[in-house]
N, C-alpha and C positions, 0 to 999 in steps of 0.2 A: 485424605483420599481425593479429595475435590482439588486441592493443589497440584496433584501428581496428574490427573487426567486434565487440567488446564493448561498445566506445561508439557503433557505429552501433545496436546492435540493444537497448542499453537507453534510450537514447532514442525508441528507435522505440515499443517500450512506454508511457513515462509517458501519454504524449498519449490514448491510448485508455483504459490506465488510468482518468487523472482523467475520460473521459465516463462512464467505469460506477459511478463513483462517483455523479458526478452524478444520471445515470439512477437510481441503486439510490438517491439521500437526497429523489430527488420519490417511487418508492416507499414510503420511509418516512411519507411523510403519507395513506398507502391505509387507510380506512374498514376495511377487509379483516384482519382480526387475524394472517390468515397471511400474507397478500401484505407487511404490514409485520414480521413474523418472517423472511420468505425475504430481503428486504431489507436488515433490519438483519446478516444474515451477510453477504449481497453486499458490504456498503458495507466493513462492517470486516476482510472479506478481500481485499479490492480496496486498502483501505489497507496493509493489512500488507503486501501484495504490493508495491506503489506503495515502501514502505520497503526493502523489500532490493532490487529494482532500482534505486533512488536510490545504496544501499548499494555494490551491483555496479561502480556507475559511479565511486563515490567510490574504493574501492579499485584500481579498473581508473588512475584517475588522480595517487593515491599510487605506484602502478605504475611511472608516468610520470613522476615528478616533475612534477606541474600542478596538485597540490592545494594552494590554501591556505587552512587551518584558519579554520572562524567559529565562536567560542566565543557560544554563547547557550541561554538555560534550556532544558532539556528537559524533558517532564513525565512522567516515568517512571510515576507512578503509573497514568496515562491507556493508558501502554501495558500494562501489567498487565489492567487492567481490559479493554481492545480482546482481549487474547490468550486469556484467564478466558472472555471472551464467545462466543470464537469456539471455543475448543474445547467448551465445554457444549453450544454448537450442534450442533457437529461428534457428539459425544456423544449426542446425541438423536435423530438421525437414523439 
């Protein structure tokens, strides 16, 4: 039962998720120097977020036994830098 309402409800997330994203990367191109500052935290906490409910789901299906493994690059650097970004954010406010 605990399985079923973890994968309903991190799915039910991405999908809205990935519109705030979208919404906050047309931000991004705002003439406005702060409207594209509030943005670029939106976008990159919307993504981080988007990663641990992906995350939730993957383990909730390990769980399960329903996961099977796709090895392919990840760019660890990129997330260093999304995390760096977001807490100096977070920092400045």
């Amino acid at each position: 039962m605990l399985s079923l309402l973890t994968s309903t409800v991190t799915h039910e997330m991405i999908t809205p998720l990935k519109c705030v994203i979208l919404f906050g990367e047309t931000l991004l191109k705002s003439k406005d120097p702060k409207v594209s500052k509030e943005a670029e935290l939106i976008v990159s906490t919307a993504k981080l977020l988007l990663s641990q409910v992906k995350l939730t789901l993957d383990k909730n299906m390990l769980d399960n036994n329903a996961f099977t493994p796709n090895f392919e690059y990840y760019p660890l650097n990129k997330t260093i830098i999304d995390v760096t970004r977001i807490l100096n954010a977070q920092a400045a406010l």
